[in-house]
TORMI-541550 format. One record per residue (C-alpha): x, y, z. Coordinates in steps of 0.25 Angstrom, whole numbers, plus 5000, padded with zeros to 4 digits. Last residue first. Layout:
N
<x = X&y = Y&z = Z>;
...
//
This chain:
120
<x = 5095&y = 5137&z = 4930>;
<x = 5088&y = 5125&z = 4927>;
<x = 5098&y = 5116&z = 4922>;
<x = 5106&y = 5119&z = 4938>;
<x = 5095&y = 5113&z = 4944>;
<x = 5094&y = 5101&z = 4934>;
<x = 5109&y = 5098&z = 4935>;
<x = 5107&y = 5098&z = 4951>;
<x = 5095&y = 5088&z = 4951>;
<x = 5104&y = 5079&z = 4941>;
<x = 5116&y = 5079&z = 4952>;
<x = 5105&y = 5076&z = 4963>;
<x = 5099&y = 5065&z = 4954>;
<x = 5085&y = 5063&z = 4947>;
<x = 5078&y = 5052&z = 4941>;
<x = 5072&y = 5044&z = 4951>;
<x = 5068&y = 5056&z = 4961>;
<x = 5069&y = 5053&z = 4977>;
<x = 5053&y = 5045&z = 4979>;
<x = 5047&y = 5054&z = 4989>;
<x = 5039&y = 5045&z = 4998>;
<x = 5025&y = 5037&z = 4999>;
<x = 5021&y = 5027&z = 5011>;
<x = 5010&y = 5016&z = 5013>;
<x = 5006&y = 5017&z = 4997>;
<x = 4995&y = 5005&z = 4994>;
<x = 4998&y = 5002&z = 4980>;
<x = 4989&y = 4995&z = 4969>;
<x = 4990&y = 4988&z = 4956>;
<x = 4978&y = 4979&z = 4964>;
<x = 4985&y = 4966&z = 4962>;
<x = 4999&y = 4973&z = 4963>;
<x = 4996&y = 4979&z = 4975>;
<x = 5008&y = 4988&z = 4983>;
<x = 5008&y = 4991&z = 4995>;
<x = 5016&y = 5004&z = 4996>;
<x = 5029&y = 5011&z = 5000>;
<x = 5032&y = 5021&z = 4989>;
<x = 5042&y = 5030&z = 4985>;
<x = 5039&y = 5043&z = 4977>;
<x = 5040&y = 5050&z = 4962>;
<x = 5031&y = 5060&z = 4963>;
<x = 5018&y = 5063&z = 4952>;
<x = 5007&y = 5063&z = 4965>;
<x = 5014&y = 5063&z = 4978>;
<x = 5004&y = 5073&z = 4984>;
<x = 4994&y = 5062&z = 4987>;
<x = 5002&y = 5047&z = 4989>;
<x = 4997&y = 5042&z = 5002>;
<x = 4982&y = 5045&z = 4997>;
<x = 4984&y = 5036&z = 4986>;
<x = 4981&y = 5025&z = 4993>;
<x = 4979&y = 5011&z = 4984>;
<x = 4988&y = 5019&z = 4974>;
<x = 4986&y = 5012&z = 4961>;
<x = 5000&y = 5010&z = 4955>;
<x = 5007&y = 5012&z = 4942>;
<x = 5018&y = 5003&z = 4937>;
<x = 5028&y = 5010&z = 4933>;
<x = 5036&y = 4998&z = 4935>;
<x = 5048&y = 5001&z = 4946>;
<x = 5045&y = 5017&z = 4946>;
<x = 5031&y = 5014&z = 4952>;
<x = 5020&y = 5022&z = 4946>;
<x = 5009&y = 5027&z = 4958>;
<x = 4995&y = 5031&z = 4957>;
<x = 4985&y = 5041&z = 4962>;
<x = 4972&y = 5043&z = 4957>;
<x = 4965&y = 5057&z = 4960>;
<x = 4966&y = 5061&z = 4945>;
<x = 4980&y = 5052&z = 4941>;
<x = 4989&y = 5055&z = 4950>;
<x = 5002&y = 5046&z = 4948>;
<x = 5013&y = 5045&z = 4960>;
<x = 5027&y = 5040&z = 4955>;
<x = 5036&y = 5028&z = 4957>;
<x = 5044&y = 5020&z = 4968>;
<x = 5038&y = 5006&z = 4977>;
<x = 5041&y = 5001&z = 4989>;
<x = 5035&y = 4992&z = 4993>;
<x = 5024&y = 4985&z = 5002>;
<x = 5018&y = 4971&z = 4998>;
<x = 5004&y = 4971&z = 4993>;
<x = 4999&y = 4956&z = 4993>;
<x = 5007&y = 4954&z = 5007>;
<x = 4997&y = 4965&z = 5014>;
<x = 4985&y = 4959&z = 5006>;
<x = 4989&y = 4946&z = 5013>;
<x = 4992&y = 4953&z = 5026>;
<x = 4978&y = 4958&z = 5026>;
<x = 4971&y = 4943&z = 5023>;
<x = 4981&y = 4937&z = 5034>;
<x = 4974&y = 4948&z = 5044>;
<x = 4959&y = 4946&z = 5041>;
<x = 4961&y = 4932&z = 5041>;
<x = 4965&y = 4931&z = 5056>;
<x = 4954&y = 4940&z = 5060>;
<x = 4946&y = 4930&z = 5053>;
<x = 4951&y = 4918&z = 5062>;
<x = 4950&y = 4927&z = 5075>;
<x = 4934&y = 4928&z = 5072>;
<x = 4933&y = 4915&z = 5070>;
<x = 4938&y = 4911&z = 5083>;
<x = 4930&y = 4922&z = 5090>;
<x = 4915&y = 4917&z = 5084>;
<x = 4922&y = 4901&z = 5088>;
<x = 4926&y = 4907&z = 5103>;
<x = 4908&y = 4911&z = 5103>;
<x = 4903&y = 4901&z = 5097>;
<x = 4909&y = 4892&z = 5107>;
<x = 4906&y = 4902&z = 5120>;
<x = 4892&y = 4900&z = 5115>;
<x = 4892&y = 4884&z = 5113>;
<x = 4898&y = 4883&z = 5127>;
<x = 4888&y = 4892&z = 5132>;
<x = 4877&y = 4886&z = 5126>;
<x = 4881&y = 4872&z = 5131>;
<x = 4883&y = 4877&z = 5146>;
<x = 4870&y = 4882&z = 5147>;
<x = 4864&y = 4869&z = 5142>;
//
């Protein structure tokens, strides 16, 4: 009788860890499917302010953006810069992982140089 209780224990037992490994295992195809719905790019444009709301117009579209974390993106307000960023459609939302000075779109050296010398 002893040995029928532990046996049915020690099953109840390896059948609670089985389960347990099988929901892990959900856990991480669920996140790299949310990773695959928002691919990373690369993406060029303008940072809005709007009150305490900050949002980003590409160049491409001039689509405007929700940023997911705007954080990354204070003291950038009204600059043209370069982002790397998850971007979800579904959501019209991005998820900025890095920001940097976008070079001016319109401007050249030589046309710098014939505004320098305008001025004077």
């Amino acid at each position: 009788m002893k040995k029928l209780v532990y046996l049915l224990a020690v099953s109840i037992f390896l059948g609670m860890a089985a389960f347990a490994q099988d929901t892990m295992s959900k856990d991480k195809d669920m996140k790299s499917d949310k990773a695959a719905s928002a691919p990373l790019k690369t993406l060029k444009g303008t940072v809005k302010a709007e009150g305490d709301k900050l949002t980003f117009v590409s160049d491409d579209d001039q689509k405007a953006w929700d940023v997911m974390n705007p954080e990354t993106l204070k003291g950038h307000e009204g600059h043209h810069v370069q982002l790397k960023a998850h971007v979800y459609e579904d959501k019209n939302a991005i998820h900025v992982m890095s920001v940097k000075m976008a070079k001016d779109k319109g401007m050249k050296k030589d046309d710098m140089k014939k505004d320098d010398t305008m001025k004077q």
